[in-house]
C-alpha positions as CSV (number, residue, x, y, z in Angstrom):
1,X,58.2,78.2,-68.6
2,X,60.9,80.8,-68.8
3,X,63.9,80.0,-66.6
4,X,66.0,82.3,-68.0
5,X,63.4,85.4,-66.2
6,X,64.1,83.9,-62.4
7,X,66.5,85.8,-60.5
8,X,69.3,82.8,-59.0
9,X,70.3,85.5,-56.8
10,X,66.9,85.5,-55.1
11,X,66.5,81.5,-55.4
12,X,69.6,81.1,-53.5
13,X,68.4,83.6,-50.5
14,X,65.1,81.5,-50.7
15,X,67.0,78.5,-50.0
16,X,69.5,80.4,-47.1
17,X,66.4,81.6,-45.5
18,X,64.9,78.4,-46.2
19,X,67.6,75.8,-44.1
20,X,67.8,78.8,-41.3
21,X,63.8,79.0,-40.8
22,X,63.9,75.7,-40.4
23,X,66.9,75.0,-38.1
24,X,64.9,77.9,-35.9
25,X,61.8,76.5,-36.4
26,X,62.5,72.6,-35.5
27,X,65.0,73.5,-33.0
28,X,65.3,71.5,-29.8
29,X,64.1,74.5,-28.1
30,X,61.4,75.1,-30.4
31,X,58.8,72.8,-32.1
32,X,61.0,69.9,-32.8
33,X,59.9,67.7,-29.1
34,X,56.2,68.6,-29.8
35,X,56.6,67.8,-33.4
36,X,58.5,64.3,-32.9
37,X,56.1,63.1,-30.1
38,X,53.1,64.2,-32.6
39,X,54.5,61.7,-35.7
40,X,54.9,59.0,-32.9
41,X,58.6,59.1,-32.0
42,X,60.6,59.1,-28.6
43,X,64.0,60.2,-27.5
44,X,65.4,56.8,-28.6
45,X,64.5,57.3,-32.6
46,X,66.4,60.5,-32.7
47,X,67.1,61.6,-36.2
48,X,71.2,61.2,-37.1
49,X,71.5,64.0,-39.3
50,X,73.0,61.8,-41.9
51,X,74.1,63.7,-45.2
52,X,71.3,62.7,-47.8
53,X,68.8,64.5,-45.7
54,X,70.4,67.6,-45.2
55,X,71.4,67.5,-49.6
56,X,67.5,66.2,-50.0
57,X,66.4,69.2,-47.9
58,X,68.2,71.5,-50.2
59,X,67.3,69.8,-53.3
60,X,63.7,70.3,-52.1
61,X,64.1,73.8,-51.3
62,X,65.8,75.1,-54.1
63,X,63.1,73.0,-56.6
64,X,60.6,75.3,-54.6
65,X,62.2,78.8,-54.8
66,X,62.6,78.0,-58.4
67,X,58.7,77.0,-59.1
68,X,58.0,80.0,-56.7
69,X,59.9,82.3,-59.0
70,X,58.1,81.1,-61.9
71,X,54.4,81.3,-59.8
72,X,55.9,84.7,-58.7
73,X,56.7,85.9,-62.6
74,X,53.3,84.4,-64.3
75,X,51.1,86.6,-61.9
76,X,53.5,89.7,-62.3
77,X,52.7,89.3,-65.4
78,X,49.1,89.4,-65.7
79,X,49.4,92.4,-63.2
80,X,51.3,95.3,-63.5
81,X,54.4,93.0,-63.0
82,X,56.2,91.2,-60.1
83,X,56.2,92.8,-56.6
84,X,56.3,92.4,-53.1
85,X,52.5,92.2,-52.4
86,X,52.2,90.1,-55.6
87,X,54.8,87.8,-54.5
88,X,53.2,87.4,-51.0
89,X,49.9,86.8,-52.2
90,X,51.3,84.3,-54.4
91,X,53.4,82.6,-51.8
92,X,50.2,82.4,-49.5
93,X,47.5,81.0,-51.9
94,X,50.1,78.3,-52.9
95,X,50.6,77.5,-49.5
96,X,46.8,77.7,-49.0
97,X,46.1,75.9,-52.5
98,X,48.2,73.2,-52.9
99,X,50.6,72.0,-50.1
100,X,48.4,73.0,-46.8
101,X,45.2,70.9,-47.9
102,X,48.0,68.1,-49.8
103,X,49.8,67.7,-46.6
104,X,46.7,67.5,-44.2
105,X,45.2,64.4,-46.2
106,X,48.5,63.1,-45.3
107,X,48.0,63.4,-41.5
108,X,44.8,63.0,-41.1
109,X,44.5,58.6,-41.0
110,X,47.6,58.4,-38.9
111,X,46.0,61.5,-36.4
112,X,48.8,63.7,-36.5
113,X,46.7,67.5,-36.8
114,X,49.1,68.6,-34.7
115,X,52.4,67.6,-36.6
116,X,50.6,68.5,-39.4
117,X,50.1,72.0,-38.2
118,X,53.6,72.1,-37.0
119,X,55.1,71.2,-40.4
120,X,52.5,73.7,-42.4
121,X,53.3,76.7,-40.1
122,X,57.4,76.3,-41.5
123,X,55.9,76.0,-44.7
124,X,53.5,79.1,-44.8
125,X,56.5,81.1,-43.8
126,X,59.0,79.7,-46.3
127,X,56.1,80.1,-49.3
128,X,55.6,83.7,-48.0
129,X,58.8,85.2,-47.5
130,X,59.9,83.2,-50.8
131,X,57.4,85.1,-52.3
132,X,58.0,88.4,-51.0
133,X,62.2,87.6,-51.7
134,X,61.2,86.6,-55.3
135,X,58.6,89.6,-56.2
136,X,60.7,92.3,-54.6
137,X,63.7,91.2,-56.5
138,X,63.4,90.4,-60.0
């Protein structure tokens, strides 16, 4: 693994778009009541916002950017190097790959398809537009 290629410029707008996709997309006027009534919570267990999850949320999201950039730089460089397309494609297969299938088993016992597909459409954007952030610039 070579850190010292990823671009910390790029990492850092992965993790900005990161926190603001996600305030959009589990926003009380977006998926967040569907989403809370799908895992089996009511208006009573509202989430307090404490402090660890907001750092945890940015822990997580900067390990991805990071892991993305490498992903994004390994296939550039079996092609003719890192680039948008590349970086989409590589965002989308991960997604598609690893976290889409590793999430669902995780739904599926409880019967929460529909959280699940709430949660994975935030992630499929985030792994994408990481992608295309880290392939266009390197």
């Amino acid at each position: 693994m070579d850190f010292s290629s990823i671009n910390w410029l790029a990492v850092l707008a992965c993790v900005v778009f990161s926190v603001i996709s996600g305030s959009f997309w589990f926003g009380p006027k977006t998926f967040f009541p569907v989403w809370w009534k799908a895992i089996g919570k009511s208006e009573s267990d509202l989430p307090d916002g404490r402090p660890l999850t907001w750092i945890l949320i940015l822990v997580s999201s900067f390990v991805q950017a990071v892991f993305m950039a490498l992903m994004v730089n390994a296939l550039g460089s079996i092609m003719d190097g890192a680039t948008l397309a590349s970086g989409v494609a590589t965002g989308f297969l991960i997604w598609l790959g690893f976290v889409a299938p590793a999430s669902l088993v995780n739904k599926l016992f409880p019967a929460q398809i529909k959280a699940w597909a709430i949660e994975n459409g935030n992630h499929l954007i985030n792994f994408v537009v990481f992608g295309a952030i880290l392939g266009a610039w390197h």
